[in-house]
C-alpha positions, 0 to 999 in steps of 0.5 A: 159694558163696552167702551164707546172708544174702544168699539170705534177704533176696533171696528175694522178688526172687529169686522176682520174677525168673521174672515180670519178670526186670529188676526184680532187676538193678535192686533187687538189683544187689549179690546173687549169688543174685537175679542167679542167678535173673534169668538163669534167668528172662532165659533162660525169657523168651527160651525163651519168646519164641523158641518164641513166634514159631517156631511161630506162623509154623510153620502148623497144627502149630505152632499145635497145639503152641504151647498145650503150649510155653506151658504149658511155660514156665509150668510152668519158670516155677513151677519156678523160683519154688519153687526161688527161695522154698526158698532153692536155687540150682537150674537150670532143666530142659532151659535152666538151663544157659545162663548170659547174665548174668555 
């Protein structure tokens, strides 16, 4: 499904892709796997977004929970970082199912 080459060669903007998703649909617009891994991290960008403002309007309990939530985006984050630098086309736990770039 995805190239051995391709995977090797795309690994760094695979990898990039978790810090600033855009950059890859830019640099490597020609490979499935740094695609692959821009969607995972479009889709943690836009977790992150959403639990952002969701529970900065939520008073006192979700200003006690946005601290956790953010560490969760970091630690998918993390996650998906590792999987991109080992060469494995692997979804994220829990929103790596969710596919918004095609």
């Amino acid at each position: 499904m995805y190239d051995a080459t391709d995977i090797q060669s795309n690994k760094g903007m695979a990898i990039l892709a978790y810090i600033l998703f855009f950059v890859p649909l830019i640099a490597a617009k020609d490979s499935k796997y740094a695609w692959y891994h821009a969607n995972q991290g479009l889709t943690l960008f836009l977790t992150g977004v959403i639990v952002n403002v969701v529970l900065g309007i939520i008073p006192f309990i979700g200003w006690l929970l946005l601290p956790l939530a953010n560490l969760a985006v970091v630690i998918l984050a993390v996650l998906g970082i590792v999987a991109a630098a080992q060469g494995q086309v692997k979804p994220l736990p829990y929103i790596g199912s969710y596919t918004l770039l095609k």
